[in-house]
C-alpha positions in Angstrom: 0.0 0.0 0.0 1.1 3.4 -0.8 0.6 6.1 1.7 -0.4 9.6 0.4 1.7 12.3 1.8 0.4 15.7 1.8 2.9 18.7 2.6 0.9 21.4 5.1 0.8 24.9 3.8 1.1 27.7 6.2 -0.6 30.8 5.5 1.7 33.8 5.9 0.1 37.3 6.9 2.7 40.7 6.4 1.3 44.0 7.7 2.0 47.1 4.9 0.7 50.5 4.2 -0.5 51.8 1.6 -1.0 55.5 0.8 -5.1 56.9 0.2 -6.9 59.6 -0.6 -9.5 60.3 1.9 -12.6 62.0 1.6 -14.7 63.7 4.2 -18.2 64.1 3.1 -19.9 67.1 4.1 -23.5 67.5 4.9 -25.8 68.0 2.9 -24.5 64.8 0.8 -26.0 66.1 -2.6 -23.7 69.1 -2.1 -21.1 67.7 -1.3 -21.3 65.6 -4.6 -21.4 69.0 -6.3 -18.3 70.1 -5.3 -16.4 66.8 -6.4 -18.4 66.6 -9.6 -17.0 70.6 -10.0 -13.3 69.0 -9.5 -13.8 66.0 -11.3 -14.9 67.9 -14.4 -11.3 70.1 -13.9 -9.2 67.2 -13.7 -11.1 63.8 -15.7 -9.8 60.8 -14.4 -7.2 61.9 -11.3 -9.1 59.5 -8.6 -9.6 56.8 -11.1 -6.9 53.7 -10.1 -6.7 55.3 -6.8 -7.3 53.8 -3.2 -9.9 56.0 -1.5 -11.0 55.9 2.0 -14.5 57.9 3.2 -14.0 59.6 6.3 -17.6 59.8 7.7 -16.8 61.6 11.1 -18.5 64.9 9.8 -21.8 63.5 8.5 -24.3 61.1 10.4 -25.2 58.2 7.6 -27.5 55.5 8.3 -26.5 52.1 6.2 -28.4 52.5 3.3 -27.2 56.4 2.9 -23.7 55.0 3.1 -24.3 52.7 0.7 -26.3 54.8 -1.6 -22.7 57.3 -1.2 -20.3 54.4 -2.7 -22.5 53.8 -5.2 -22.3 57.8 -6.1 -18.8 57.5 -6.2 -18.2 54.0 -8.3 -20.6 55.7 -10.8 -17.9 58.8 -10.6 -15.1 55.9 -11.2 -14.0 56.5 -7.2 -13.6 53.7 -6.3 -14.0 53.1 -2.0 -11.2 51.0 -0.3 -12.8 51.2 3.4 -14.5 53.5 5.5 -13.5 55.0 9.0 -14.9 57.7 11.7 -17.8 55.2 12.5 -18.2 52.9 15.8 -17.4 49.1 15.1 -20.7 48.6 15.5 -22.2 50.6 12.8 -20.9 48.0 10.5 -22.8 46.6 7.9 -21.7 43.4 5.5 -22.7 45.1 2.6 -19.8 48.2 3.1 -16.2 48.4 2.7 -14.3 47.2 5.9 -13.5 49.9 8.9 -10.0 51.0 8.7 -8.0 51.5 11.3 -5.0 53.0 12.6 -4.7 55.8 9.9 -2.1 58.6 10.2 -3.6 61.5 10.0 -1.3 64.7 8.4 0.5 66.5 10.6 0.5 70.3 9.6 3.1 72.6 10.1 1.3 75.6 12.3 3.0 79.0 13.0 4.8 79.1 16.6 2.6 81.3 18.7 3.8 85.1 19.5 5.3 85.4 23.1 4.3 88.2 25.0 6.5 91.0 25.9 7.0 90.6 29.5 7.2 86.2 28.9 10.8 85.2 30.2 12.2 83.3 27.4 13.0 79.8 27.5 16.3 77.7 26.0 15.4 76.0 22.9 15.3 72.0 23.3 18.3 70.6 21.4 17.6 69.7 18.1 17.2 66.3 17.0 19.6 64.2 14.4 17.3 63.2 11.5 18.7 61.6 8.7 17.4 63.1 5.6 14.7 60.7 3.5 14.9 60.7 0.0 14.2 58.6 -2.9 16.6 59.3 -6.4 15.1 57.9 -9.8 17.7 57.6 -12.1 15.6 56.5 -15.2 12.2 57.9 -16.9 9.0 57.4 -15.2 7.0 55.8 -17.9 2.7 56.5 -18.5 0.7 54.4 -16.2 3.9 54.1 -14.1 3.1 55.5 -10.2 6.1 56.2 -7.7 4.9 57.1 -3.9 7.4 57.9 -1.2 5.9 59.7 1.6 9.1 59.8 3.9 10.8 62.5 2.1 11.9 64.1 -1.4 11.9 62.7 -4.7 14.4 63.3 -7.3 13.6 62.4 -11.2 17.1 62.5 -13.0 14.8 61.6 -16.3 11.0 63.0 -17.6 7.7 61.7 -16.4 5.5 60.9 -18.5 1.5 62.0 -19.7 0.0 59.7 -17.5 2.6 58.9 -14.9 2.5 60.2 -11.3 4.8 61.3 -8.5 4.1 61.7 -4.9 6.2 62.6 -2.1 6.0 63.2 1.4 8.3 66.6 0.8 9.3 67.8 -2.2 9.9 67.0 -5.6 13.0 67.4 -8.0 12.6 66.7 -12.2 15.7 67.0 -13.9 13.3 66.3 -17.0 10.3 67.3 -18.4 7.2 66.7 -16.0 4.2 65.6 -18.8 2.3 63.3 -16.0 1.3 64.5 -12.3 3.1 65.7 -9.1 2.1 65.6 -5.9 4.1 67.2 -3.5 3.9 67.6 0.8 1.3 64.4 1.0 2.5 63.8 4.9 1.4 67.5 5.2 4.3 69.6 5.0 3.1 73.2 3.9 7.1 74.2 2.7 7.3 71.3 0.2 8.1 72.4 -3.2 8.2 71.3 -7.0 10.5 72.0 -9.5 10.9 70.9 -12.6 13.2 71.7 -15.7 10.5 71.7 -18.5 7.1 72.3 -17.4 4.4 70.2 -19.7 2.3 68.9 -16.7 -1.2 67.7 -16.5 -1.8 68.7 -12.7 0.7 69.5 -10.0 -0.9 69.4 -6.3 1.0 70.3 -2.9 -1.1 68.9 -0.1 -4.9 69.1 -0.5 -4.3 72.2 -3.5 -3.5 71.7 -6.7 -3.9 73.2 -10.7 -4.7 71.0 -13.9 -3.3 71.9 -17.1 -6.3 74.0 -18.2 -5.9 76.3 -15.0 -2.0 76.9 -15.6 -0.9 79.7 -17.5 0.6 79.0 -21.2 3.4 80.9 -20.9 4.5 78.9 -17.8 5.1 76.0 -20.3 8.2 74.4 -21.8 10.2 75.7 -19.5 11.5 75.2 -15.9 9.1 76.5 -12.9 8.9 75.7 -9.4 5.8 76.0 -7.3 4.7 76.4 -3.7 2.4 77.0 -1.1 1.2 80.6 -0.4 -1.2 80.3 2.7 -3.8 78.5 0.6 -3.0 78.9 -2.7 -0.8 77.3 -5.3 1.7 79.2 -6.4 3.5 78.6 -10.0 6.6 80.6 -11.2 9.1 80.3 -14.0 12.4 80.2 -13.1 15.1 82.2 -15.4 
């Protein structure tokens, strides 16, 4: 007789992070959907292929209303990767799962004034931080997505019309920027983009950004940097 031997498989489980956009609806719903109809018409296409998470602390949703939202959004081609900002027990089986453990952005805030008469205080010693950055030393090809939220990315090559970059800080093209770059995505307010020829279809630092049709012509073809100004994006060409 002939015994049959069967190897045991283990199942093997690795924790990893992955970056998101996350939305906030706002009450009333319908309104909401206004507004990111408005930006979807300016920019076709930017949240399609992306992971999105619905933050639903800000609006009180039965179920079926948060249901009825996903299915706004799929028809928008968003498509919803979980859901978070509701009790474990407002779960339904027919909803994305709860996510936990997010990291929310930390913003950079102004240092409050001190007073005239305040006694002034020794500055803590600074910390030893090793500078995060990520180099790309070939093209960055359409379709093609590079995401490093610890720090700066540098682009010795072009990126192309339909390729993405998003960094943490800021971000260096040596090339010609066709695609998208998304600069201070862990919620640093100084991150900056340059480029060396300008041809982009949307550059965003934080939550503001610009699509092609909102960029002025004569910024094109040739090297620019932008930046944040309180809460606008700023564009200049640089000579």
């Amino acid at each position: 007789m002939s015994s049959l031997i069967r190897q045991r498989q283990s199942l093997t489980f690795r924790a990893r992070s992955y970056t998101a956009f996350v939305f906030t609806p706002q009450p009333p719903i319908e309104d909401w959907l206004a507004v990111l109809d408005a930006t979807l018409q300016r920019s076709k296409g930017f949240f399609a292929g992306h992971p999105v998470a619905l933050d639903l602390s800000a609006a009180e949703l039965s179920a079926d209303a948060v249901a009825q939202l996903i299915a706004d959004l799929q028809a928008r081609n968003v498509r919803v990767l979980g859901i978070e900002g509701i009790e474990p027990n407002g779960a339904d089986p027919r909803l994305p799962p709860l996510l936990r453990g997010g990291r929310a952005q930390e913003l950079e805030l102004p240092e409050p004034a001190v007073a005239p008469d305040a006694a002034p205080t020794a500055p803590a010693p600074a910390k030893k931080q090793e500078a995060a950055s990520l180099l790309i030393d070939s093209p960055v090809r359409s379709g093609q997505s590079v995401a490093f939220i610890e720090g700066d990315v540098t682009v010795l090559g072009s990126v192309a019309s339909g390729a993405e970059i998003i960094a943490g800080g800021s971000i260096h093209i040596y090339g010609t920027l066709r695609g998208q770059a998304m600069a201070g995505a862990s919620g640093s307010r100084r991150a900056r983009i340059f480029c060396h020829r300008f041809e982009a279809e949307l550059l965003a630092i934080g939550p503001y950004y610009k699509t092609a049709d909102e960029i002025e012509d004569s910024l094109r073809r040739g090297p620019i940097q932008a930046w944040l100004d309180g809460s606008t994006l700023q564009i200049s060409a640089m000579n």
